[in-house]
Residue frames as qw, qx, qy, qz and C-alpha x, y, z in Angstrom:
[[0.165, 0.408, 0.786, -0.434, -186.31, -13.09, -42.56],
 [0.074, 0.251, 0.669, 0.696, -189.05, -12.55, -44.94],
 [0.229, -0.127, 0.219, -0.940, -192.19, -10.49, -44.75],
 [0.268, 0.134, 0.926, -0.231, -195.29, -12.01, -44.19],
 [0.079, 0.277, 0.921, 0.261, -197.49, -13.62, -46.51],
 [0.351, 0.031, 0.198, -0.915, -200.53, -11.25, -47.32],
 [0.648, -0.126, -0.664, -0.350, -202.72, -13.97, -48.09],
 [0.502, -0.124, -0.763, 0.388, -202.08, -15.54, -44.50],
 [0.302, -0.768, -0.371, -0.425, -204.55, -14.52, -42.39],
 [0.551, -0.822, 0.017, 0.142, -203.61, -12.03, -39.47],
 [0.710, 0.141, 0.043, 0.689, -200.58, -10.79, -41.64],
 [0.133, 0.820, 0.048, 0.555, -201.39, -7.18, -41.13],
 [0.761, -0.642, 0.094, -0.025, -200.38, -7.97, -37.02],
 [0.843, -0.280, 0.177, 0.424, -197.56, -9.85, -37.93],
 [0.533, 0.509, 0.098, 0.669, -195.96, -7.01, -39.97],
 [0.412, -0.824, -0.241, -0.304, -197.19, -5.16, -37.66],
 [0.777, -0.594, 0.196, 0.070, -195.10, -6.14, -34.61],
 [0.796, 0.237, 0.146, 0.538, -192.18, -6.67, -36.94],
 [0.318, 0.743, 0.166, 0.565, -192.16, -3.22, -37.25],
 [0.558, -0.807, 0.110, -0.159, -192.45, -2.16, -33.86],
 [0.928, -0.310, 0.057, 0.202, -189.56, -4.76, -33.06],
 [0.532, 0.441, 0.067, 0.719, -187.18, -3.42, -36.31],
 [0.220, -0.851, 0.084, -0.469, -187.88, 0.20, -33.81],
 [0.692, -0.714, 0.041, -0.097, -186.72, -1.19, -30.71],
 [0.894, 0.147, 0.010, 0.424, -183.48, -2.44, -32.11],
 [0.417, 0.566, -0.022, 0.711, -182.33, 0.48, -33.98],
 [0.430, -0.833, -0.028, -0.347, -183.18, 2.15, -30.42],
 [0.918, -0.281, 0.007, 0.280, -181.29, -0.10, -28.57],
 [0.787, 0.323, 0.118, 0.513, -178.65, 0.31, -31.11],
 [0.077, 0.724, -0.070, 0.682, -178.60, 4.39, -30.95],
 [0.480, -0.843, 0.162, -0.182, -178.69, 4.48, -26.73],
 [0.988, 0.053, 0.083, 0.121, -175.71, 1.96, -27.16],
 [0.598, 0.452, 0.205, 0.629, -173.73, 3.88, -29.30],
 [0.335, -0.786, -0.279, -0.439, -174.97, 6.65, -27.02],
 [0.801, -0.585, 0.072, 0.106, -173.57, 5.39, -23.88],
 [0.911, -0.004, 0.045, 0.410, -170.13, 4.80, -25.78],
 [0.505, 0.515, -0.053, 0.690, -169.74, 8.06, -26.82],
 [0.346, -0.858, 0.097, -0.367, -170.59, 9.83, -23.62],
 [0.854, -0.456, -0.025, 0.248, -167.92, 7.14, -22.04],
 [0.600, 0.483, 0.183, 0.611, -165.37, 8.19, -24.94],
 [0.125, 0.777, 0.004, 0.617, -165.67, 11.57, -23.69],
 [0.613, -0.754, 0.233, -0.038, -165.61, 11.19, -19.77],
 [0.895, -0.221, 0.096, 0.375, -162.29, 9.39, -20.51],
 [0.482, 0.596, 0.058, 0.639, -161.05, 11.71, -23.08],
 [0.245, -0.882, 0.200, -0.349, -161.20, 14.60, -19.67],
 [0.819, -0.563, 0.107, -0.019, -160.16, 12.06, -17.41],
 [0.737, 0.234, 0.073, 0.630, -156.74, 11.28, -19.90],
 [0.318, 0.731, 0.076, 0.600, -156.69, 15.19, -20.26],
 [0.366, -0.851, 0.142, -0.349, -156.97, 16.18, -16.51],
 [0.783, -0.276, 0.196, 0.522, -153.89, 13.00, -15.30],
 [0.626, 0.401, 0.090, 0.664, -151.90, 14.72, -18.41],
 [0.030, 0.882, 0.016, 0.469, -152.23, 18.56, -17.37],
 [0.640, -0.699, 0.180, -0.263, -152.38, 17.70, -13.37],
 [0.034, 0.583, -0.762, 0.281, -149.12, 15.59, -13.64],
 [0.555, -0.128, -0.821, 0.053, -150.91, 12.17, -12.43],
 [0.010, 0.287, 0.638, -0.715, -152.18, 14.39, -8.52],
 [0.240, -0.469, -0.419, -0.739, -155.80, 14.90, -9.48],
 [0.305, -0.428, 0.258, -0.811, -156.49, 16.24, -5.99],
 [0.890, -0.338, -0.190, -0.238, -157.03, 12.34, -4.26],
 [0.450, 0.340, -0.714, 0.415, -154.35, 11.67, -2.85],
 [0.395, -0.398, 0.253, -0.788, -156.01, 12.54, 0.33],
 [0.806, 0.130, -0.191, -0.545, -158.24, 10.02, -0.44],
 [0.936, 0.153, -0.305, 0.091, -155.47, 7.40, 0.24],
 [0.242, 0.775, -0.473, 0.343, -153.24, 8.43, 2.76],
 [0.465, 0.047, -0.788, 0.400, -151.36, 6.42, 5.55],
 [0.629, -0.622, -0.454, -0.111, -152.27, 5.90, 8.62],
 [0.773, -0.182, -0.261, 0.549, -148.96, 6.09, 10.06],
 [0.087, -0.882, -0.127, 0.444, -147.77, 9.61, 11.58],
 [0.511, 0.837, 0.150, 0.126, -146.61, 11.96, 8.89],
 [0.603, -0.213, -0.106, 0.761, -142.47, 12.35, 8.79],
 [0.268, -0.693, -0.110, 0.661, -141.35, 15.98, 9.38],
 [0.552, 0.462, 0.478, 0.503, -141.84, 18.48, 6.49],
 [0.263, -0.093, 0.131, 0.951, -142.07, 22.08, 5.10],
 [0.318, 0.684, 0.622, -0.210, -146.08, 23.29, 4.74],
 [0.226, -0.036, 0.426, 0.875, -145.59, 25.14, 1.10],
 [0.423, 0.811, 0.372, -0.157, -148.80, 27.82, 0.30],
 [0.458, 0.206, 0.436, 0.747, -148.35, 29.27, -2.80],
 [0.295, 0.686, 0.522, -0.412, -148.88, 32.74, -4.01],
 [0.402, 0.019, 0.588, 0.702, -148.80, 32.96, -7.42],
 [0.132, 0.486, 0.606, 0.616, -150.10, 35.47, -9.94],
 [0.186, -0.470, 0.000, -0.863, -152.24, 38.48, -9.41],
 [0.150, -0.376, -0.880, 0.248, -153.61, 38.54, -6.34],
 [0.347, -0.142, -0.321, -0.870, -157.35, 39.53, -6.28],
 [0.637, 0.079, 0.494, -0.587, -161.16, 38.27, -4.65],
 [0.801, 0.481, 0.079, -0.348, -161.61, 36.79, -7.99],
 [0.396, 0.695, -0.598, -0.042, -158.15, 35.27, -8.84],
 [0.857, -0.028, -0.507, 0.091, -156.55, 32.40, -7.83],
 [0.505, -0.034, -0.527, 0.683, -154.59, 33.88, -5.47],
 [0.285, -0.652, -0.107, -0.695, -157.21, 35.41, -3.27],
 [0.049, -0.444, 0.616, -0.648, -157.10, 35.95, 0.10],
 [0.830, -0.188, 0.315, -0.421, -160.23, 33.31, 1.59],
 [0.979, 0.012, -0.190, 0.065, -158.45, 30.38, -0.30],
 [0.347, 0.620, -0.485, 0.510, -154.75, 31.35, 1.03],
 [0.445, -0.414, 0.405, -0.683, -156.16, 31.91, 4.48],
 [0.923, -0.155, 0.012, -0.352, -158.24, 28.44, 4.04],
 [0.724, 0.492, -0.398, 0.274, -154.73, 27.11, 2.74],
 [0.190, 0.669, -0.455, 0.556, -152.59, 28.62, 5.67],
 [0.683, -0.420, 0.299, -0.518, -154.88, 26.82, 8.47],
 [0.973, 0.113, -0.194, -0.049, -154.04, 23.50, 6.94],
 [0.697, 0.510, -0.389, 0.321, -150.57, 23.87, 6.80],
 [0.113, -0.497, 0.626, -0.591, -149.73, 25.35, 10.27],
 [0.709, -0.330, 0.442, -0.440, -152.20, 22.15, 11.94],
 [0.821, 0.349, -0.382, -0.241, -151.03, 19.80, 9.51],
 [0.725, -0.661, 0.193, -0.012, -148.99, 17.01, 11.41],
 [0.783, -0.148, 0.275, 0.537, -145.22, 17.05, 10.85],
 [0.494, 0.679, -0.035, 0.542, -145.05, 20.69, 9.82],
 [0.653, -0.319, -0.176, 0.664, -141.89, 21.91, 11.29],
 [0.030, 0.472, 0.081, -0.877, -142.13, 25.41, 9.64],
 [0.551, 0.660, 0.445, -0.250, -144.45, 27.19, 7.15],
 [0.334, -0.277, 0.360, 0.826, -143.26, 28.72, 3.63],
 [0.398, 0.703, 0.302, -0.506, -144.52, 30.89, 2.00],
 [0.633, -0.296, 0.396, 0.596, -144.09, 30.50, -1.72],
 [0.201, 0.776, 0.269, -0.534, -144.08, 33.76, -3.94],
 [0.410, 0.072, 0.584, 0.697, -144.50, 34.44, -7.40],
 [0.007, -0.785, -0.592, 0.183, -146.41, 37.71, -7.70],
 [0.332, 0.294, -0.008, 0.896, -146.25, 41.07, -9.15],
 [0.008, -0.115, 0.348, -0.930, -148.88, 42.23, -6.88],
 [0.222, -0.524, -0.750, -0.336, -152.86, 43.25, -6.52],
 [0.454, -0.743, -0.220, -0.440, -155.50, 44.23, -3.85],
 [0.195, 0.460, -0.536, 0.680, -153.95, 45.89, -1.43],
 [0.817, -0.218, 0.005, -0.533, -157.67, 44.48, 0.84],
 [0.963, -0.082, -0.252, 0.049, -156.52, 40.70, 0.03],
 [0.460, 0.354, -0.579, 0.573, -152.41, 41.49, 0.61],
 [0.232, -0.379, 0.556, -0.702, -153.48, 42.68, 4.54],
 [0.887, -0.211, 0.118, -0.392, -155.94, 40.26, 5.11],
 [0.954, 0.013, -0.285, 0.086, -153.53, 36.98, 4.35],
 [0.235, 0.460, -0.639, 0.570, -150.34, 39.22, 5.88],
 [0.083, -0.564, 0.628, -0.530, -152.64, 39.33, 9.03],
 [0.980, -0.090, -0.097, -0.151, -153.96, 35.62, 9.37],
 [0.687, 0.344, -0.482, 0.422, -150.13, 34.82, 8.73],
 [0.132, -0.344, 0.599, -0.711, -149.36, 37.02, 12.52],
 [0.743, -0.387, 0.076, -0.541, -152.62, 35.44, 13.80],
 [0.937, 0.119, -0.283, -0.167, -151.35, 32.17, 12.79],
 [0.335, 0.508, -0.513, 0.606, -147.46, 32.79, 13.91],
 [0.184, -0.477, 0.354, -0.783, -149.13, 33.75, 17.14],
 [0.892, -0.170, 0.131, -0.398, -151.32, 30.68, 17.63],
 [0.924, 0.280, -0.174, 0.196, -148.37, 28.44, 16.41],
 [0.198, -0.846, 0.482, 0.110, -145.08, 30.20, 18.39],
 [0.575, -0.263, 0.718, 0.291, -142.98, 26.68, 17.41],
 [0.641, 0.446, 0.546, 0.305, -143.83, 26.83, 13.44],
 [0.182, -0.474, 0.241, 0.827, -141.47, 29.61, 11.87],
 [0.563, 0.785, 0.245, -0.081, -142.54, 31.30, 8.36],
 [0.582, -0.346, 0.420, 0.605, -140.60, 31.59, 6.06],
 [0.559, 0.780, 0.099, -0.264, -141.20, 33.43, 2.14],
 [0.386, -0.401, 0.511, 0.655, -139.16, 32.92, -0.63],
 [0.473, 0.769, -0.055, -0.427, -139.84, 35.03, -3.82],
 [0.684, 0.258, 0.557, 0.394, -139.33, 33.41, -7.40],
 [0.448, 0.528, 0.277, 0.666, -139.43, 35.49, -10.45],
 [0.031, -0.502, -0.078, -0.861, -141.08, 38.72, -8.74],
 [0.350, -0.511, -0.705, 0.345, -142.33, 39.85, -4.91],
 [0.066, 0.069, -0.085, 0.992, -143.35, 43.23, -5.31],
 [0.306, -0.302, -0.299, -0.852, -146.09, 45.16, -4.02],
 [0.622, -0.499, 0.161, -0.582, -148.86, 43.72, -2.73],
 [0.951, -0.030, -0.286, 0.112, -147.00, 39.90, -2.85],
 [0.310, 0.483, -0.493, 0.654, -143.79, 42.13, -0.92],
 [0.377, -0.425, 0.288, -0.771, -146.67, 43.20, 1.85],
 [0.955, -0.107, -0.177, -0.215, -147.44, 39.56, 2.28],
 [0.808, 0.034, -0.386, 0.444, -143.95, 38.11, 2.74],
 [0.074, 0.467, -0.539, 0.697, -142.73, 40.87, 5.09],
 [0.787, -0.456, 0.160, -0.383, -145.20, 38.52, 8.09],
 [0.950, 0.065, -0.275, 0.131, -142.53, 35.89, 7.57],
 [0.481, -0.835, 0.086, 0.253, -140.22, 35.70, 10.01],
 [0.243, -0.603, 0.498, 0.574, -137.61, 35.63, 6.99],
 [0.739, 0.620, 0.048, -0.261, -137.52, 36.26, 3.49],
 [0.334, -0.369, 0.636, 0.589, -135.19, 34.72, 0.63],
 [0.662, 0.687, 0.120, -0.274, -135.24, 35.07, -2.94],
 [0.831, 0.309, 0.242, 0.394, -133.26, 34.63, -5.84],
 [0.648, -0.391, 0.017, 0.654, -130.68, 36.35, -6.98],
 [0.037, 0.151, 0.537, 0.829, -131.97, 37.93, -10.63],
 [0.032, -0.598, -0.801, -0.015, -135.46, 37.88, -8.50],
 [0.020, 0.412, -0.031, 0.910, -137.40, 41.69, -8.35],
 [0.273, -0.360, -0.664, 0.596, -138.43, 42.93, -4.75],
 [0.029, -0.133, -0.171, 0.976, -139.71, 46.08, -3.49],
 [0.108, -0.410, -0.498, -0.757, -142.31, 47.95, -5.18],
 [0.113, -0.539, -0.692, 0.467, -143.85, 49.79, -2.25],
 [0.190, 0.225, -0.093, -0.951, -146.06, 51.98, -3.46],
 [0.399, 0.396, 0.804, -0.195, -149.77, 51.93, -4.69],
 [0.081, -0.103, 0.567, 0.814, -151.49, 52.82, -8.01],
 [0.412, 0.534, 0.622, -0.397, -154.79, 53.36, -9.31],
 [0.289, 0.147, 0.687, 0.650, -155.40, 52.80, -13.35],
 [0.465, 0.604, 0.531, -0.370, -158.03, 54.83, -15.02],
 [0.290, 0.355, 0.554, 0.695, -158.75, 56.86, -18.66],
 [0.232, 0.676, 0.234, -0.659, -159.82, 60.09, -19.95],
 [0.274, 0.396, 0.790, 0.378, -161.97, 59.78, -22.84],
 [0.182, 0.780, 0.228, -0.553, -163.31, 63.44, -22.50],
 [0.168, 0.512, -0.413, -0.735, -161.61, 64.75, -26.38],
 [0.113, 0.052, 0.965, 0.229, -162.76, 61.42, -27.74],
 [0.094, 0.719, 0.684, -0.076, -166.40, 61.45, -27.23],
 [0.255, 0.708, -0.114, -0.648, -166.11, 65.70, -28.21],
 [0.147, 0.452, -0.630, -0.614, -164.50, 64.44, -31.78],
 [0.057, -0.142, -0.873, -0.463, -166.92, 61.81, -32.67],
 [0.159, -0.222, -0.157, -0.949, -169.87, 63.52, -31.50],
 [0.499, -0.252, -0.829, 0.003, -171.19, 61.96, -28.45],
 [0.453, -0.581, 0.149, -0.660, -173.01, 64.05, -25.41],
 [0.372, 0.002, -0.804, 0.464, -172.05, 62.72, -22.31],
 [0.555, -0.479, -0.360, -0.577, -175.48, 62.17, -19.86],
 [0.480, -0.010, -0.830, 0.283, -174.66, 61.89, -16.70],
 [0.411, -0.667, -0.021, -0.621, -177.13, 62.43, -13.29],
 [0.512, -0.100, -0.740, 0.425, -175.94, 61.68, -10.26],
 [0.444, -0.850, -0.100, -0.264, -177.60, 62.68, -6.28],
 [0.644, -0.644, 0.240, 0.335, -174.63, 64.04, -4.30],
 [0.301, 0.910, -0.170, -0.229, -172.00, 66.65, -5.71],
 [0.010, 0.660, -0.728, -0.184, -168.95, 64.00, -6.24],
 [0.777, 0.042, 0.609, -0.155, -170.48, 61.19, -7.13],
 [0.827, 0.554, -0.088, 0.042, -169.49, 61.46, -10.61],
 [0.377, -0.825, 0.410, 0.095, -165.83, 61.33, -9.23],
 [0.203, -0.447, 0.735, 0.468, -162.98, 60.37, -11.54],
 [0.795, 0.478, 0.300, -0.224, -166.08, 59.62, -14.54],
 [0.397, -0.380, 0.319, 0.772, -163.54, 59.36, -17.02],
 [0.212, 0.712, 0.548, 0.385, -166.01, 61.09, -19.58],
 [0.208, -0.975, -0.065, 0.048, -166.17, 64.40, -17.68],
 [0.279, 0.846, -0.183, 0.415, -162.64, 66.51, -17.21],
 [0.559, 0.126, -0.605, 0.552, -160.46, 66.50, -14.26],
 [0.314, -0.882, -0.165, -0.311, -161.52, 68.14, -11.05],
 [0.489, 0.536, -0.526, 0.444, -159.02, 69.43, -9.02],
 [0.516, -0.448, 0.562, -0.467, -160.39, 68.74, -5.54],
 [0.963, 0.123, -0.140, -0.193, -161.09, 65.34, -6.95],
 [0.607, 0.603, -0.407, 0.320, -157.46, 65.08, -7.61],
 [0.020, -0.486, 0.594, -0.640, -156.43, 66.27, -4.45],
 [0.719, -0.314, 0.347, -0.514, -158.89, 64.29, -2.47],
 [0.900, 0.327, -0.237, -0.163, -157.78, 61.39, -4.50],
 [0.357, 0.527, -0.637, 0.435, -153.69, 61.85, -3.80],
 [0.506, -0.485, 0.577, -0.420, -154.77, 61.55, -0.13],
 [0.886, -0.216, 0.281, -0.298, -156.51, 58.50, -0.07],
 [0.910, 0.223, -0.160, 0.312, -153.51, 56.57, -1.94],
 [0.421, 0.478, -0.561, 0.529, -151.35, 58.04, 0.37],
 [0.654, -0.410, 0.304, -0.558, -153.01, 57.10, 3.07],
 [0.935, 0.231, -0.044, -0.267, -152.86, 53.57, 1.58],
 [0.498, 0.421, -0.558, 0.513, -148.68, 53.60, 1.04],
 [0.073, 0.652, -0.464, 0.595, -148.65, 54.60, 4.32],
 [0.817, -0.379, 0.338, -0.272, -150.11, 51.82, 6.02],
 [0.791, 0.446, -0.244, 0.339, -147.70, 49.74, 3.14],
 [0.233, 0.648, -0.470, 0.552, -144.49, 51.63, 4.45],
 [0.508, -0.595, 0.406, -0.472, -145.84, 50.61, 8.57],
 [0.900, -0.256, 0.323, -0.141, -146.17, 47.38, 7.98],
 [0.874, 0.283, -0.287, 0.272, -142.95, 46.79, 6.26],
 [0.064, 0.703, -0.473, 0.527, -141.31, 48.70, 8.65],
 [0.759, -0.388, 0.322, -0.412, -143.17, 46.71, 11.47],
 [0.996, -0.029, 0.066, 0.043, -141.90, 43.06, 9.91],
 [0.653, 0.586, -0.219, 0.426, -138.42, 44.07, 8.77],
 [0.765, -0.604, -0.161, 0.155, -137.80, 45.83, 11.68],
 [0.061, -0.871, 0.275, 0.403, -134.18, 47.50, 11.89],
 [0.576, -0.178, 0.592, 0.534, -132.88, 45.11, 9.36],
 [0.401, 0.862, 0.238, 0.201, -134.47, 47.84, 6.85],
 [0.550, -0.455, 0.007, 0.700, -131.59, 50.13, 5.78],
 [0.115, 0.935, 0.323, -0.088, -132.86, 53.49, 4.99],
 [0.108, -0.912, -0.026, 0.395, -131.57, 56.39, 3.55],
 [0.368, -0.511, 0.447, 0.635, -129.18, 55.35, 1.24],
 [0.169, -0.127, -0.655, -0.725, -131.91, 54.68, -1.42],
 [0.517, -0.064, -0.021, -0.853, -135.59, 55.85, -1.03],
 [0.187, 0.141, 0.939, -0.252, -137.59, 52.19, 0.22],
 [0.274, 0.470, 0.676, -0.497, -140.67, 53.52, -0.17],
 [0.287, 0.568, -0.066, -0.768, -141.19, 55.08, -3.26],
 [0.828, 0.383, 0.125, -0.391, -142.39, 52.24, -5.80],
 [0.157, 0.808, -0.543, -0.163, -139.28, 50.91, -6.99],
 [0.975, 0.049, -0.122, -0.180, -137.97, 47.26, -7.76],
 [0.179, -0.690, 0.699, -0.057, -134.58, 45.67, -6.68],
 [0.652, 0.314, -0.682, -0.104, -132.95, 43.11, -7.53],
 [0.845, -0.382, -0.355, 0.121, -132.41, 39.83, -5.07],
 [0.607, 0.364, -0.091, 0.701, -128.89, 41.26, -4.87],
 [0.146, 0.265, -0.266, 0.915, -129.49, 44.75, -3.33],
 [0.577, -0.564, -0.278, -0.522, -132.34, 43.61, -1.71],
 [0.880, -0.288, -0.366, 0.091, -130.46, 41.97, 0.44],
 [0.377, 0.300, -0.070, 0.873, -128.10, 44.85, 0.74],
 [0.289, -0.432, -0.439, -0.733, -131.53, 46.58, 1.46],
 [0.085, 0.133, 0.890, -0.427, -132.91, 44.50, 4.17],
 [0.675, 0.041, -0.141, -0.723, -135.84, 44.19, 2.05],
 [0.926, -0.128, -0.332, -0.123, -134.79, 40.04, 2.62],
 [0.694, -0.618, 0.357, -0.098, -132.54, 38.15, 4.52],
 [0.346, -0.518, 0.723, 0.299, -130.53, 36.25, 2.19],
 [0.574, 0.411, -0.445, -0.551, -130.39, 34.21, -1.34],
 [0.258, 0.116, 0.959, -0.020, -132.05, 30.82, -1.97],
 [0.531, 0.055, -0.417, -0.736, -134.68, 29.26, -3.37],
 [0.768, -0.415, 0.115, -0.475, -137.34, 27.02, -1.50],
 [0.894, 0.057, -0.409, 0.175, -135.06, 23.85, -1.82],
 [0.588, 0.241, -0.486, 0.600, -132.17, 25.50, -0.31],
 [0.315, -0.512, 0.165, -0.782, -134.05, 27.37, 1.93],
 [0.873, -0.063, -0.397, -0.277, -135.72, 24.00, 2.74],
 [0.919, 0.192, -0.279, 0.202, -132.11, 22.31, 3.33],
 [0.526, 0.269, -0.335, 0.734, -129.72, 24.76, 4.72],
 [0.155, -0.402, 0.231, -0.872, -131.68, 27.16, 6.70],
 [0.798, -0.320, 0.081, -0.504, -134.86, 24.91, 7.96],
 [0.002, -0.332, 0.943, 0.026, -132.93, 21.64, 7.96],
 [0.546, 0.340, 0.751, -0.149, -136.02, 19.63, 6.72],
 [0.081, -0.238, 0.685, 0.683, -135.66, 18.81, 3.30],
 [0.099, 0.411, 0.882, 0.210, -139.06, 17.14, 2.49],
 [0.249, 0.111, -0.080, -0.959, -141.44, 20.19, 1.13],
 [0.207, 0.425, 0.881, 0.020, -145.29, 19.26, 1.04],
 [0.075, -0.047, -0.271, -0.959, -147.53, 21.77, -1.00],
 [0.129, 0.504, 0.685, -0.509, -150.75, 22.58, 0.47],
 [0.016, -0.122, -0.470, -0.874, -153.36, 23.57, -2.13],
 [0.539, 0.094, 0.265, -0.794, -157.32, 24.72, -1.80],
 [0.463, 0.065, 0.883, 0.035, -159.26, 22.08, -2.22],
 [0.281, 0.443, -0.409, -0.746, -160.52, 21.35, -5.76],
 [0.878, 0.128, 0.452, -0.088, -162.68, 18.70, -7.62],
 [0.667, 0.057, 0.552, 0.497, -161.21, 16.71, -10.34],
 [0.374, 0.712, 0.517, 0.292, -163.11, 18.99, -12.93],
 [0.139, -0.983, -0.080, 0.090, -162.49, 22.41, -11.27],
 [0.487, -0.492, 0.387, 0.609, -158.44, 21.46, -11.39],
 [0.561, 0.312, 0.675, 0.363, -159.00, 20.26, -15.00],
 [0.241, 0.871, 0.362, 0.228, -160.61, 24.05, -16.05],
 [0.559, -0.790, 0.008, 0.251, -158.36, 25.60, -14.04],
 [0.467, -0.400, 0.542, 0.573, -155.00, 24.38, -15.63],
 [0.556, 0.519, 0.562, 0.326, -156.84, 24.60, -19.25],
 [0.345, 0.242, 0.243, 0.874, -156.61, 28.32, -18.57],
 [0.065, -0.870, -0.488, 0.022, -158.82, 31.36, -17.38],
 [0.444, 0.008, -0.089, 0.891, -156.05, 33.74, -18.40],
 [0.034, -0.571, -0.265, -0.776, -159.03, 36.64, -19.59],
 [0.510, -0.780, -0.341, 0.126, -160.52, 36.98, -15.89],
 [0.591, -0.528, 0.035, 0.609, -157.21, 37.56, -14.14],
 [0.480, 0.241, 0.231, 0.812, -156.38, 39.90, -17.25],
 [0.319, -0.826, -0.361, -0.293, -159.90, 41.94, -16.61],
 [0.564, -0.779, -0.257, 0.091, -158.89, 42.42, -13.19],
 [0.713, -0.112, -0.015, 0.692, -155.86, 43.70, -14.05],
 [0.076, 0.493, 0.390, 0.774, -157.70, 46.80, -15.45],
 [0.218, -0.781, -0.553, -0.191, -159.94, 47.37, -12.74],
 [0.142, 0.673, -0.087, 0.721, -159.72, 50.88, -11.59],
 [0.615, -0.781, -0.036, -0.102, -158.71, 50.13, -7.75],
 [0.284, -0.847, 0.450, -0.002, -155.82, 50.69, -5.82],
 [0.968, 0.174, -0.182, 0.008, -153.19, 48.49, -6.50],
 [0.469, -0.723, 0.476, 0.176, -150.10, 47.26, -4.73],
 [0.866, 0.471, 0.154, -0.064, -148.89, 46.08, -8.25]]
């Protein structure tokens, strides 16, 4: 298509509008191309979040029968550090634990643990939802069975079950509580830093770790984490009950045990793992895993990884059943 004829009257229009028109194309053309790549990319998550999630991006729901639900096992998981800010925190467990015990066709709950510990706050709050639940449910048993590690504050959880099992190489125990911090007092002297601190109320700089030790600090400190074990130490004593067998090795004093002499221990009840627990002990094989609810996107970040959070919190200078 040629341009138009400057001689020809009312050619400065008709180039005119040509021009305008040659714009609207290439517009066209760019929201076009536009559109494709923003599909290109919603697919590229959507390919990435089936691949991570295994093909269950969190509809199933979304499609279930009508028909009543056959008899099953109501699996919550707690996995990984538990914390307010972790995955395994104590409002989505709790939100987790309500599902599972009204769900229809669960015959018993299970708890299933992979944990080396955490907030000793979240561990009591989901142990006592578990009794609340136990207590509002009397026909739906609990059960816990510990994978790699149940210690600490993931031990003080499973003891609400009315029985624990675990593997065989798995590590139990670890009653006892900790509290991380630093002293950074010679540090700041050798590179020549004046430490400013003003505080209203004489212990409020308490455990600064810039400042020195104080020895009522200390001492006021020891209490309050033994104040802390010692509600640990009641309430395993309270769920375990006399199948705890004291005296020939210290329970209480932070230690780890194998599956093996836990069971020796009466820190559990006997060796398995959730199948066989599942199969031989509940006698309902079909396990259903009850997770917090998630959108497609939220699984999708999730399983990509948020290892630095949960690592943070591993640092943070509070008690820990860890």
């Amino acid at each position: 298509m040629g341009w138009a004829n400057e001689n020809k009257p009312g050619w400065e229009r008709e180039t005119l509008e040509r021009l305008v028109q040659a714009q609207v194309i290439e517009q066209r053309r760019a929201r076009r191309w536009g559109i494709f790549f923003k599909l290109l990319f919603l697919l590229y998550l959507i390919a990435l979040l089936i691949l991570v999630r295994g093909g269950d991006m969190g509809l199933a729901g979304m499609f279930e029968s009508e028909r009543e639900p056959a008899d099953h096992v109501a699996v919550v998981e707690v996995e990984g550090l538990i914390a307010s800010s972790a995955g395994a925190n104590a409002e989505d467990i709790s939100k987790v634990l309500n599902d599972a015990f009204e769900a229809k066709g669960t015959r018993a709950v299970m708890l299933r643990i992979n944990s080396g510990g955490g907030s000793p706050v979240q561990a009591a709050i989901v142990h006592d939802e578990v009794l609340r639940l136990k207590d509002k449910h009397p026909d739906i048993p609990v059960y816990a069975v510990i994978g790699d590690v149940g210690a600490s504050a993931a031990y003080y959880i499973a003891v609400a079950a009315d029985e624990i099992y675990a593997s065989q190489a798995s590590m139990v125990g670890s009653i006892g509580v900790r509290m991380d911090s630093f002293g950074l007092v010679d540090l700041i002297d050798n590179i020549g830093v004046e430490r400013r601190l003003f505080t209203a109320g004489d212990n409020k700089g308490f455990l600064d770790p810039f400042l020195p030790l104080d020895a009522g600090h200390v001492d006021h400190l020891e209490g309050v984490l033994s104040g802390v074990h010692q509600q640990f130490v009641d309430v395993v004593r309270s769920g375990r009950g006399e199948r705890l067998v004291e005296g020939e090795d210290d329970l209480f004093n932070g230690l780890i045990w194998t599956g093996d002499r836990s069971v020796e221990l009466g820190l559990i009840d006997g060796l398995g793992t959730d199948r066989s627990v599942a199969r031989d002990v509940i006698g309902v094989e079909k396990l259903v895993v009850f997770k917090p609810r998630r959108s497609p996107l939220q699984l999708l970040f999730e399983d990509l990884g948020m290892a630095a959070m949960q690592q943070w919190l591993s640092w943070e200078s509070t008690p820990q059943w860890r």
